[in-house]
C-alpha positions as CSV (number, residue, x, y, z in Angstrom):
1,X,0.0,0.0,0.0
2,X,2.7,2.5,0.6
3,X,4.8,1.7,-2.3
4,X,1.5,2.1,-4.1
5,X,0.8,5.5,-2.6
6,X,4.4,6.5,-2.9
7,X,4.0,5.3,-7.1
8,X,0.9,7.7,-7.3
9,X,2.5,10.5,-5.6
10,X,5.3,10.5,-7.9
11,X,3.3,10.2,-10.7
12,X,1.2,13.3,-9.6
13,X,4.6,15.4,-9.8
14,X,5.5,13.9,-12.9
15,X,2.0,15.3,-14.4
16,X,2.7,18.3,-12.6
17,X,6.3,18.8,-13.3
18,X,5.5,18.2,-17.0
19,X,2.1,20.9,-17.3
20,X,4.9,23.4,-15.6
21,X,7.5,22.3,-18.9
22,X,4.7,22.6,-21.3
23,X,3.5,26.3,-20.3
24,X,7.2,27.9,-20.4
25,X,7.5,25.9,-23.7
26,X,5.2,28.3,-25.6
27,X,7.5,29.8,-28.3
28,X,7.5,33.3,-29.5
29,X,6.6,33.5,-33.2
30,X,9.9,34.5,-35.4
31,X,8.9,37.8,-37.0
32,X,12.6,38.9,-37.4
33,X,13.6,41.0,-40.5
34,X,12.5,44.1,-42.5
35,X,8.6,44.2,-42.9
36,X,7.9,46.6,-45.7
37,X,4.2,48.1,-45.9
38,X,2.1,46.6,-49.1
39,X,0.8,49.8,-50.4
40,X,-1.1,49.1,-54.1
41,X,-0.5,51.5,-56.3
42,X,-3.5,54.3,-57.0
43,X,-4.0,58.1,-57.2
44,X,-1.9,60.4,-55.0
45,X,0.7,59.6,-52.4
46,X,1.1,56.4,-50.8
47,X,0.4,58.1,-46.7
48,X,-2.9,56.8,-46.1
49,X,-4.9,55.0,-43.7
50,X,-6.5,52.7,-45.2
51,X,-4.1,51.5,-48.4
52,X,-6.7,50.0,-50.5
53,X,-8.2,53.2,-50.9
54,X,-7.2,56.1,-52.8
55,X,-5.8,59.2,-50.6
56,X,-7.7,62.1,-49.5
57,X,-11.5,62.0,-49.8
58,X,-11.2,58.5,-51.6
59,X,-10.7,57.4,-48.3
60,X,-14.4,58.1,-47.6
61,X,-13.8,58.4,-43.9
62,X,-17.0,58.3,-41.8
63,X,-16.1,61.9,-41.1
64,X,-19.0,63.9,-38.0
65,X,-20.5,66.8,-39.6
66,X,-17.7,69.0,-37.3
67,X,-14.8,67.3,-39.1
68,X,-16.0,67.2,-42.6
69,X,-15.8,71.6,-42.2
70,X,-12.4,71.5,-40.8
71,X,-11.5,68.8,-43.1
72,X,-12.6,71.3,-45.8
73,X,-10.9,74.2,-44.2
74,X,-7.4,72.1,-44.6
75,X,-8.2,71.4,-48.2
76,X,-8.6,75.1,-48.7
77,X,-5.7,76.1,-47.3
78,X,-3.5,73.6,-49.3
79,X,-5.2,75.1,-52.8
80,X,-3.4,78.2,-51.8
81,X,-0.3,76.4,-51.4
82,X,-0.3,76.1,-47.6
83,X,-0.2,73.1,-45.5
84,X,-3.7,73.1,-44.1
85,X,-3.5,70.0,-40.9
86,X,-0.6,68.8,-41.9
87,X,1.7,71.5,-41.4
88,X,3.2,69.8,-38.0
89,X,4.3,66.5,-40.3
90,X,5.8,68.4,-42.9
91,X,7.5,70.1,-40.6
92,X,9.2,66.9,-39.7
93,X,7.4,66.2,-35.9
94,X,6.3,62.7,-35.6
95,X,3.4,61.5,-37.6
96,X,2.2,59.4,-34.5
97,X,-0.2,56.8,-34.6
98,X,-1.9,55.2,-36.4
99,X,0.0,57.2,-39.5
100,X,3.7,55.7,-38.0
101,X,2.0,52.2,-39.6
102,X,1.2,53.4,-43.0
103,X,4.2,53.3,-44.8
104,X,8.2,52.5,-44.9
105,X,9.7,49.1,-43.3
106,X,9.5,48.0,-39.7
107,X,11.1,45.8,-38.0
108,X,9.8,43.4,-34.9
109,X,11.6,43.1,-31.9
110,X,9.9,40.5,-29.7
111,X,10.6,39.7,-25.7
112,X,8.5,38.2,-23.9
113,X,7.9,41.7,-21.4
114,X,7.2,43.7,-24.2
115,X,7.4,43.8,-28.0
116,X,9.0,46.9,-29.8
117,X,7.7,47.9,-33.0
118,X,10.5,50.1,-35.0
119,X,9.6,52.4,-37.9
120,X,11.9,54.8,-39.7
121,X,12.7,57.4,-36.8
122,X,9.2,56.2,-34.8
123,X,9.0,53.1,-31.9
124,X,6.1,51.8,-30.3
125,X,6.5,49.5,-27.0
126,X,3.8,46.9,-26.9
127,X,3.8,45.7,-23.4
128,X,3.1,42.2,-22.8
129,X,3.9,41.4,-18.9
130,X,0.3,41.9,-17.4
131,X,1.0,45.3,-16.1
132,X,-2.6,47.4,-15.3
133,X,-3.3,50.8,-17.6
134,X,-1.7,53.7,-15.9
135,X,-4.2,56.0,-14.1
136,X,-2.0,59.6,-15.6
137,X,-0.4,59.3,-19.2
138,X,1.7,61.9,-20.7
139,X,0.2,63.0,-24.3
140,X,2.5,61.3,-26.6
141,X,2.3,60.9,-30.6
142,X,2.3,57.1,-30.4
143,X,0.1,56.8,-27.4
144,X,0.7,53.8,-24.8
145,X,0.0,50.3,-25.9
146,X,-0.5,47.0,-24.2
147,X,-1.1,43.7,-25.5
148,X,-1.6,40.3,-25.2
149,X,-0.3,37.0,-27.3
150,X,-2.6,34.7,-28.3
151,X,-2.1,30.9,-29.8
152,X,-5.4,30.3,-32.0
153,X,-4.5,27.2,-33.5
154,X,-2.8,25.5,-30.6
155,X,0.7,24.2,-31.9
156,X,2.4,25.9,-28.7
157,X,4.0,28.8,-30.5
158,X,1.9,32.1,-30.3
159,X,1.0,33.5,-33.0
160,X,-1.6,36.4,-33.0
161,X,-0.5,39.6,-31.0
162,X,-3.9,41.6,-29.8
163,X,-3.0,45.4,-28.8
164,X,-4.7,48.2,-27.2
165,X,-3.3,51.6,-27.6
166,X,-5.0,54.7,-26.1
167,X,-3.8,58.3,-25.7
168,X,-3.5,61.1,-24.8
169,X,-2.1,61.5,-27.7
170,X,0.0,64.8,-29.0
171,X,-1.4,66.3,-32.3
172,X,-3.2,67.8,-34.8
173,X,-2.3,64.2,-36.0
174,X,-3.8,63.5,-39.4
175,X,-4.1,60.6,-41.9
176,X,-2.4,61.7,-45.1
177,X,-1.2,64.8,-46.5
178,X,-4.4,66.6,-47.3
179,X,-4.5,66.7,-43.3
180,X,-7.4,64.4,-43.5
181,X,-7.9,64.8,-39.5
182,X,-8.0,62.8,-36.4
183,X,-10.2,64.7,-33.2
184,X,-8.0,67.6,-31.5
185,X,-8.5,65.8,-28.3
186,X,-6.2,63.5,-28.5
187,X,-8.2,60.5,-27.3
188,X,-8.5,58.1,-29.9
189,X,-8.7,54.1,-29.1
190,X,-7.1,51.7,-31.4
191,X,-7.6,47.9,-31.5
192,X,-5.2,45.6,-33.4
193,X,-4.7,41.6,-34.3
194,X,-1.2,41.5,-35.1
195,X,-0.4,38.3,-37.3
196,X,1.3,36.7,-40.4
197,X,-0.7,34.5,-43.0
198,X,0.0,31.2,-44.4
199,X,2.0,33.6,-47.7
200,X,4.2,35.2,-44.9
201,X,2.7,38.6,-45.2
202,X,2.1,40.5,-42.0
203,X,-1.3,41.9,-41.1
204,X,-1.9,44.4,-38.8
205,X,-6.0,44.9,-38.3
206,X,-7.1,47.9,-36.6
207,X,-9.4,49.1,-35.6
208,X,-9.6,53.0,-34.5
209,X,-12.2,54.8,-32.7
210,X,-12.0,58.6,-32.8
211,X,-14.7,61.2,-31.9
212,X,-13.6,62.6,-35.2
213,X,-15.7,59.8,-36.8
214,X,-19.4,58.7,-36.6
215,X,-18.3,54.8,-36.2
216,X,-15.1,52.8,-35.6
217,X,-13.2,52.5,-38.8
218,X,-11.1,49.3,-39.5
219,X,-8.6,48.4,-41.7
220,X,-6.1,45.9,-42.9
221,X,-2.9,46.7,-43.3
222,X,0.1,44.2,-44.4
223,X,3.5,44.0,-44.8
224,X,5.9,41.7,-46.8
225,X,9.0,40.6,-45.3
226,X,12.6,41.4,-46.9
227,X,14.3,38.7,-48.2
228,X,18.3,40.3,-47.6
229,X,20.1,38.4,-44.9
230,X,21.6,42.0,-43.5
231,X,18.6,44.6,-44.0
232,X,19.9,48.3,-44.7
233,X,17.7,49.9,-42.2
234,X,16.7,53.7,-43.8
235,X,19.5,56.1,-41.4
236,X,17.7,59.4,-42.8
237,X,16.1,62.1,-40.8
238,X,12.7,63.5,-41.9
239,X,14.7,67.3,-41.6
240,X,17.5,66.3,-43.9
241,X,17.5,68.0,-47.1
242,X,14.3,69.2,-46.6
243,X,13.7,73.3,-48.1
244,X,10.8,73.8,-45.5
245,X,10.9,75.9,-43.0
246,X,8.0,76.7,-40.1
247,X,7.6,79.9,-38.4
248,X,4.1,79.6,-35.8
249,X,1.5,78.4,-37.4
250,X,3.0,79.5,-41.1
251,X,4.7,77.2,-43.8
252,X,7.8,79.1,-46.3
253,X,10.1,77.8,-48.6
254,X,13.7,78.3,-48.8
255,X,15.0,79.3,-51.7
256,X,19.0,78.0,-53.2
257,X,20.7,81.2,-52.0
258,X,18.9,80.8,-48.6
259,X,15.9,83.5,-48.8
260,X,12.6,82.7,-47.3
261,X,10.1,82.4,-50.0
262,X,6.2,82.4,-50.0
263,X,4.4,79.6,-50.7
264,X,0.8,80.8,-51.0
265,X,-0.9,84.2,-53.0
266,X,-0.6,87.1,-50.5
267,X,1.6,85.4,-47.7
268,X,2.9,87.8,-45.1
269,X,6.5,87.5,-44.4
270,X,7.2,86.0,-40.8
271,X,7.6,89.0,-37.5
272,X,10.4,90.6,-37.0
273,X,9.7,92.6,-34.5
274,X,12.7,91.1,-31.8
275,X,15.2,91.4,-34.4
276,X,17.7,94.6,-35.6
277,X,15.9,96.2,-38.1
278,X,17.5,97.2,-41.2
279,X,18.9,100.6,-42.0
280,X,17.1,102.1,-45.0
């Protein structure tokens, strides 16, 4: 009887020891390498939210009645040659989500604390150890994200990564570069499944809501893996070589002898007022 006891403890910690091995054996999916955004070609530039649409009001974003006037008011703006909303991108600050995931290469750094999402000059932590949502977050332009890993089919390697990213966020952030806008309040919510197909493209699904919009908009957007051993990560700053130059809220071009030029009909030159003022 105790040998018999003794056998089924022991075989109780076996069970046990073995359910311990097979939890820490979930594997991290290998998502290593340069992940380029699949952008089809159509009309306009390739910045845009959702990429099998064309730019600008091809998007046909669920726009309030509020954001479709200030929408317009941008659009104006830019058929006088100014910048409308997007004067803070093309003044080289950060696009911020979820524009940072519309175009370029990325690259996937995965741990299992937290997974880093690199862009160009842009990273997003994705925080995977369980933490809570912080009661008081600084505005930032890619917001704070937390996620969790998922293994849908069960082969003990994880394979969908589920994010939640909320604000407050820094802005006016827009979509594209008719300054098709996100709301001024900086709260938007954005939902994510994070995976790669069968064909070894990369999705990333999200969903965004935004006060700027009657209903939650969702897209897909994907991104094909690099096949160089040794990826040449891009090194260049948005403010290199760039003949932009911002002065408040107004948008001038420098010229090749390094005059500040107009760029729309009528354009007052910027204040001078703190400066020596010419002799005449």
């Amino acid at each position: 009887m105790v040998c018999r006891t003794t056998f089924n403890v022991l075989a109780l910690a076996a069970l046990l020891i073995a359910a311990a091995g097979g939890a820490k054996a979930q594997r991290y999916p290998d998502w290593k390498g340069e992940w380029t955004a699949v952008i089809p070609r159509l009309e306009g530039q390739q910045l845009r939210f959702d990429p099998l649409k064309p730019y600008g009001r091809g998007q046909e974003a669920p726009l309030t009645e509020e954001y479709k006037k200030i929408y317009q008011q941008s659009l104006d703006d830019q058929a006088l040659g100014g910048q409308g909303l997007f004067l803070d991108h093309a003044s080289c600050l950060p696009a911020g989500m979820p524009t940072m995931m519309s175009a370029g290469t990325h690259e996937f750094v995965v741990t299992p604390e937290t997974t880093y999402i690199l862009g160009g000059n842009d990273m997003r932590r994705v925080f995977t150890d369980g933490r809570p949502w912080p009661k008081d977050l600084e505005p930032t332009y890619q917001g704070f994200s937390i996620g969790t890993w998922k293994d849908e089919d069960g082969d003990g390697v994880y394979d969908v990564l589920e994010v939640e990213t909320r604000g407050p966020f820094k802005g006016p952030r827009t979509l594209d570069a008719t300054g098709l806008p996100l709301h001024f309040d900086g709260e938007s919510v954005f939902k994510e499944r994070i995976f790669v197909d069968k064909n070894n493209v990369l999705h990333d699904v999200i969903t965004m809501t935004d006060h700027a919009f009657t209903r939650p908009w969702t897209v897909d957007k994907t991104y094909r893996r690099g096949t160089s051993k040794y990826p040449n990560w891009s090194r260049t700053s948005c403010l290199e070589g760039t003949g932009y130059v911002t002065v408040g809220k107004e948008f001038y071009l420098l010229s090749h002898d390094g005059h500040l030029m107009p760029l729309k009909k009528g354009q007052q030159p910027p204040d001078t007022r703190y400066f020596p003022q010419a002799q005449k």
